[in-house]
C-alpha positions as CSV (number, residue, x, y, z in Angstrom):
1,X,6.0,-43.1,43.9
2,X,7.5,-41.8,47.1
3,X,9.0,-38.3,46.2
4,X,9.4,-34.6,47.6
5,X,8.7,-33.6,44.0
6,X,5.5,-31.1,43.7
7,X,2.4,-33.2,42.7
8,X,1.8,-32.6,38.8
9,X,-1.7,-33.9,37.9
10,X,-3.0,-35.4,34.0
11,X,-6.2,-35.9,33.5
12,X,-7.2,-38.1,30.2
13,X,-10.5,-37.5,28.3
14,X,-11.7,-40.7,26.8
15,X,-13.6,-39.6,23.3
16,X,-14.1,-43.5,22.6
17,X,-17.6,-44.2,23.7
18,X,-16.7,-47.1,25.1
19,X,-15.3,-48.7,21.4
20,X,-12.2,-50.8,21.8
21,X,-9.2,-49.0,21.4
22,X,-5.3,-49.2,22.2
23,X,-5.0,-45.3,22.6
24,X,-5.7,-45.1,25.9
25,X,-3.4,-47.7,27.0
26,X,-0.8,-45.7,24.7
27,X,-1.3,-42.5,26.8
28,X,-1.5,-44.5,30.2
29,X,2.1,-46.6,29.4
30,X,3.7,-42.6,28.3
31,X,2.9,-41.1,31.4
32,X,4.1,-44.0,33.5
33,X,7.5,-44.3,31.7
34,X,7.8,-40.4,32.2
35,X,7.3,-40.7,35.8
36,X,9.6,-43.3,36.4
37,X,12.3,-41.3,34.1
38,X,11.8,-38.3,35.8
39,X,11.5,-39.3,39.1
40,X,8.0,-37.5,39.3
41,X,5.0,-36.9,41.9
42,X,2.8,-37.5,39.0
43,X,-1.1,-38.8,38.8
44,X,-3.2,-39.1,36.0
45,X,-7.7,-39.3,36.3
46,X,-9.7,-40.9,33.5
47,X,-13.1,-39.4,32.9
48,X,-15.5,-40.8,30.0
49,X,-16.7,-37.8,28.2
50,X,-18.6,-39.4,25.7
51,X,-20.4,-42.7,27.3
52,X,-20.6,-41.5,30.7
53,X,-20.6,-37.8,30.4
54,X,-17.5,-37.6,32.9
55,X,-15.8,-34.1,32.6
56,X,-13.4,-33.1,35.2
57,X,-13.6,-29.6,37.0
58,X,-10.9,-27.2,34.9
59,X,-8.9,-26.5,38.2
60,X,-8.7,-29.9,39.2
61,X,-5.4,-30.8,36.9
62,X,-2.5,-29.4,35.6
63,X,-2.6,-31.3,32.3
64,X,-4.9,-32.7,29.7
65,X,-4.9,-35.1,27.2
66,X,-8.1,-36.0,24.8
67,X,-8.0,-39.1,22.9
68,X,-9.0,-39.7,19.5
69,X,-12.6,-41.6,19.1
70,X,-14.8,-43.4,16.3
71,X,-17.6,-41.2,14.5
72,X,-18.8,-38.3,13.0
73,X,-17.0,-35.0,14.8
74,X,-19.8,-33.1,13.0
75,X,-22.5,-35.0,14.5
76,X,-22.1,-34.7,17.8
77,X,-22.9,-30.9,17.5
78,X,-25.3,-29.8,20.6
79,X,-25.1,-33.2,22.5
80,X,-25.2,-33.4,26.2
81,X,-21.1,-34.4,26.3
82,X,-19.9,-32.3,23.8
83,X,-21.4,-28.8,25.8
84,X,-19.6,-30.2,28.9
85,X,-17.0,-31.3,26.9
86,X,-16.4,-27.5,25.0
87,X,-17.4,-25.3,28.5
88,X,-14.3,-27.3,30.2
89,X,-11.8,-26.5,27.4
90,X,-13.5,-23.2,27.4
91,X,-12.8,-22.2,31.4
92,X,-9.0,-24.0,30.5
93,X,-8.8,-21.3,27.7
94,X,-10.0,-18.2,30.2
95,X,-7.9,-19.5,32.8
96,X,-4.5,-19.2,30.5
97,X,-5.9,-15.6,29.5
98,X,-5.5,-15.0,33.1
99,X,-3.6,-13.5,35.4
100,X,-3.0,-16.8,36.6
101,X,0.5,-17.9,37.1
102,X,0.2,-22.0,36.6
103,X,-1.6,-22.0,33.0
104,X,-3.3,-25.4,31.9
105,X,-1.4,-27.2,29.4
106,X,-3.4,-29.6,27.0
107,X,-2.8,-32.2,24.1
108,X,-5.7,-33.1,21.6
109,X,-5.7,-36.5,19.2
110,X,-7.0,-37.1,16.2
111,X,-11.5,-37.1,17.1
112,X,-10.7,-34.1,19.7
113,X,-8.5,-32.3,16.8
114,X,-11.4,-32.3,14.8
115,X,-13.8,-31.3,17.2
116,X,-11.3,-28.3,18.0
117,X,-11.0,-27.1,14.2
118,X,-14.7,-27.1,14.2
119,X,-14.9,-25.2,16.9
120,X,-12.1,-22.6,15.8
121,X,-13.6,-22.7,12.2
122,X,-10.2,-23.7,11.0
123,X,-10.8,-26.0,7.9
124,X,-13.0,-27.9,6.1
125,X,-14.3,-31.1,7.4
126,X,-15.6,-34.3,5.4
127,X,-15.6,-37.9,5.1
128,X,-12.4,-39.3,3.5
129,X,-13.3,-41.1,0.3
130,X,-11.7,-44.5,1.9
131,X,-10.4,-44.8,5.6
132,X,-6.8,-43.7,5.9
133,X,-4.9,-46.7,8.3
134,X,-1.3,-47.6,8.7
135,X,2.3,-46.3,9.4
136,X,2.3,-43.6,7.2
137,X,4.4,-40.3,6.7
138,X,3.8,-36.9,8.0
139,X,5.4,-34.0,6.4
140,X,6.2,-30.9,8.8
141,X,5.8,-26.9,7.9
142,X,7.9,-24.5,8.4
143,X,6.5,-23.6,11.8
144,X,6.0,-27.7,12.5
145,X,10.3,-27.7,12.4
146,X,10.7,-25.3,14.5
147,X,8.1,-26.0,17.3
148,X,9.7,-27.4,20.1
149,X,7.1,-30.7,20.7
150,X,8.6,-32.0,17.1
151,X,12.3,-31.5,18.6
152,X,14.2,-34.6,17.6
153,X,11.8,-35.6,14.7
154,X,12.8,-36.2,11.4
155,X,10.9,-34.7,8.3
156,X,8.7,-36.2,7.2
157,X,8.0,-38.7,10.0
158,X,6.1,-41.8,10.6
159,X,2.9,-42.1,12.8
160,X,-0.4,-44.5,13.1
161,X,-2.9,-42.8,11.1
162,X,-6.5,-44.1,11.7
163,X,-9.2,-42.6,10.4
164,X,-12.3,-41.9,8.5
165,X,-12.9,-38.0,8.8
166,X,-10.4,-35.1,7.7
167,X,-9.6,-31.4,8.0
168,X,-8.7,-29.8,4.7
169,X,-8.4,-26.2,3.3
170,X,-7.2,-24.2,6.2
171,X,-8.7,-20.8,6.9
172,X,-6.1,-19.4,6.7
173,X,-7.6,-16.1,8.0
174,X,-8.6,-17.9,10.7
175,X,-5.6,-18.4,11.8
176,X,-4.5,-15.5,11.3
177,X,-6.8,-13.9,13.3
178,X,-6.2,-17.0,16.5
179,X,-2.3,-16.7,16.0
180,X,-2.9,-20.2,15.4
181,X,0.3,-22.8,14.0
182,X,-0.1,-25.4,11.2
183,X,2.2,-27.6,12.1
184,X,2.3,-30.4,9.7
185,X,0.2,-31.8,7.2
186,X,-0.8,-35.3,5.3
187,X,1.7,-37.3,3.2
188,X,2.4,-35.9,-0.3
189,X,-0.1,-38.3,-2.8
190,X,1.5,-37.0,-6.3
191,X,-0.8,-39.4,-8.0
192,X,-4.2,-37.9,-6.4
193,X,-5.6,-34.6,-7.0
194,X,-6.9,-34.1,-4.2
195,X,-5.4,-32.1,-0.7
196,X,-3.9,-32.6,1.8
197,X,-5.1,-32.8,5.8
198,X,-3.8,-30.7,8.2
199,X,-2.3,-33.0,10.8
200,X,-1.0,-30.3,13.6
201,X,-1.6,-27.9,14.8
202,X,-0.6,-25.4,17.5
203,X,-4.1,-23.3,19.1
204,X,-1.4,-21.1,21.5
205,X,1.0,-21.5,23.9
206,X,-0.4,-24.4,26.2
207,X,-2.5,-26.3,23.4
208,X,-1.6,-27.7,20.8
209,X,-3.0,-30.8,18.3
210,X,-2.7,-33.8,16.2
211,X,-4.7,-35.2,13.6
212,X,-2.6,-38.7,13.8
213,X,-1.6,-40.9,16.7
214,X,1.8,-39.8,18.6
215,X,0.6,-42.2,21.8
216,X,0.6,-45.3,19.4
217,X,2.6,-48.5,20.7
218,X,4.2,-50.6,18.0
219,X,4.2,-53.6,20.1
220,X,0.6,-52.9,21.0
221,X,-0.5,-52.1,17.0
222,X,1.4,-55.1,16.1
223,X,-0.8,-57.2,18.6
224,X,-3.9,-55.6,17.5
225,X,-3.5,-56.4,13.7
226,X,-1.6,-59.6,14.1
227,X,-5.9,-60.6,15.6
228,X,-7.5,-62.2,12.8
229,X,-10.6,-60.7,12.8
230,X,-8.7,-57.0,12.3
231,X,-5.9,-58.8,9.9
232,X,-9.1,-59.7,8.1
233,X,-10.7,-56.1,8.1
234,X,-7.6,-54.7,7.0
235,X,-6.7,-57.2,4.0
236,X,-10.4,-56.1,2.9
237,X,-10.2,-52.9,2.8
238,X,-6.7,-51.8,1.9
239,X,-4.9,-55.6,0.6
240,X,-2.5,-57.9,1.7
241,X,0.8,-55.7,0.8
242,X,-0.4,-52.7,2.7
243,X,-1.0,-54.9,5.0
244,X,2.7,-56.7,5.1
245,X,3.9,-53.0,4.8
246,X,2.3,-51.7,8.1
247,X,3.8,-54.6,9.8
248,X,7.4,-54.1,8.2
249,X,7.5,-50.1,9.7
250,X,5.8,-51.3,13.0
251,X,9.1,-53.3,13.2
252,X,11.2,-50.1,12.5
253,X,12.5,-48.9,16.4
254,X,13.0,-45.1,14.2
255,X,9.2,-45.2,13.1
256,X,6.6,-45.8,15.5
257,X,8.5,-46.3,18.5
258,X,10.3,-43.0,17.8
259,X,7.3,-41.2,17.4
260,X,5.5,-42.6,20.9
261,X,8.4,-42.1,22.7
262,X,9.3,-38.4,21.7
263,X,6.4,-36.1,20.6
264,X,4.2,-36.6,24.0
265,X,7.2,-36.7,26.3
266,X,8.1,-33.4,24.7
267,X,4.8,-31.9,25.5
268,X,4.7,-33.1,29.0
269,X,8.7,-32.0,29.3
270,X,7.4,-28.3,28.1
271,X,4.0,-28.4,30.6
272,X,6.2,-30.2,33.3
273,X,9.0,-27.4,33.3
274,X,5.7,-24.7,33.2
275,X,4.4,-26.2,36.4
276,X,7.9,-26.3,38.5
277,X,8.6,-22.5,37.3
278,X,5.3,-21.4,38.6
């Protein structure tokens, strides 16, 4: 795009291993809509952190965006990626305790949330007894309503949720001690004793988290499942009306498509403005 704007730069961390996915396509189809919106000089890099090892230098963009991923987040403890992968958001998090007057803005999903409560020591972290998947509610805190990436939200809200692992029990010292946000947490499950995941959260001024899927694409879900092979997996493991359900709210233009098209463009609107005052 030809434009005399100043030159904002993303760069997105692929967490997939090279699995199959529609998030990165999400994130990829959010930053070109915001360009085009906003009229901006803006460029986006994808680097391969798990498969390939690809971490970008920490200077080298303004933004960053890590995706959700399959697998363990425990597992990967002391791999190869994972050090590069930690000493990057490390330099990002001595840079914004700088003097530096352009700080580095980031947004973690769902695998890379997980990997970041580990690292904080924010919650417990455990295989869910079945896979949580599907359009599902998120309820927001009292911080979560007031934090201005949830602006135009509605309480609770609808998201994708995909996924097998799950931070519980927050630390709440710990986030004390970090000046750390929870932001919002899992849907209320009367019927279950058991509790509820932490499913934002804000780690300071230029990071913040979710455990769900704000880049989903209802279009692109609805796609995905309507393939027999996943309509198949699905029907197994969670039955035909769940099923019928997740297609209904992919439908909804206030669910899914709200959720893509507001709580990313609200990050990159508060890291955007950052940049252009600096």
């Amino acid at each position: 795009m030809i434009t005399d704007k100043p030159e904002v730069k993303v760069a997105i961390l692929d967490l997939y291993d090279g699995i199959a996915n529609e998030g990165m396509r999400g994130f990829q189809d959010i930053l070109k809509r915001y360009r085009e919106k906003h009229q901006l000089n803006l460029s986006y890099g994808i680097f391969d952190v798990r498969k390939k090892c690809e971490v970008p230098e920490y200077d080298d963009f303004d933004i960053y965006i890590v995706s959700g991923g399959p697998g363990s987040p425990i597992d990967s403890e002391g791999s190869e990626w994972e050090k590069k992968y930690f000493n990057l958001v490390d330099k990002l998090e001595d840079h914004n305790l700088s003097n530096a007057v352009q700080k580095k803005y980031a947004f973690f999903v769902c695998h890379s949330f997980q990997l970041m409560c580990r690292k904080y020591g924010l919650g417990d972290i455990n295989l869910r007894r079945s896979p949580s998947f599907g359009v599902l509610p998120v309820h927001l805190t009292a911080d979560g309503r007031n934090y201005q990436v949830f602006d135009g939200m509605t309480d609770p809200f609808y998201t994708v949720d995909s996924r097998s692992w799950q931070v519980i029990n927050p630390n709440n010292k710990r986030f004390d001690e970090l000046g750390m946000k929870l932001l919002a947490i899992e849907k209320e499950r009367p019927h279950v004793d058991l509790p509820r995941a932490m499913m934002a959260i804000r780690f300071n001024e230029y990071f913040i988290s979710t455990q769900f899927h704000p880049e989903a694409d209802a279009q692109g879900m609805k796609s995905w499942l309507s393939k027999e092979e996943k309509k198949k997996e699905v029907v197994n493991e969670h039955g035909l009306d769940k099923y019928t359900e997740m297609l209904e709210r992919l439908d909804d233009p206030d669910k899914i498509a709200h959720t893509q098209a507001t709580i990313i463009p609200n990050f990159l609107d508060q890291a955007v403005m950052s940049l252009q005052e600096a």
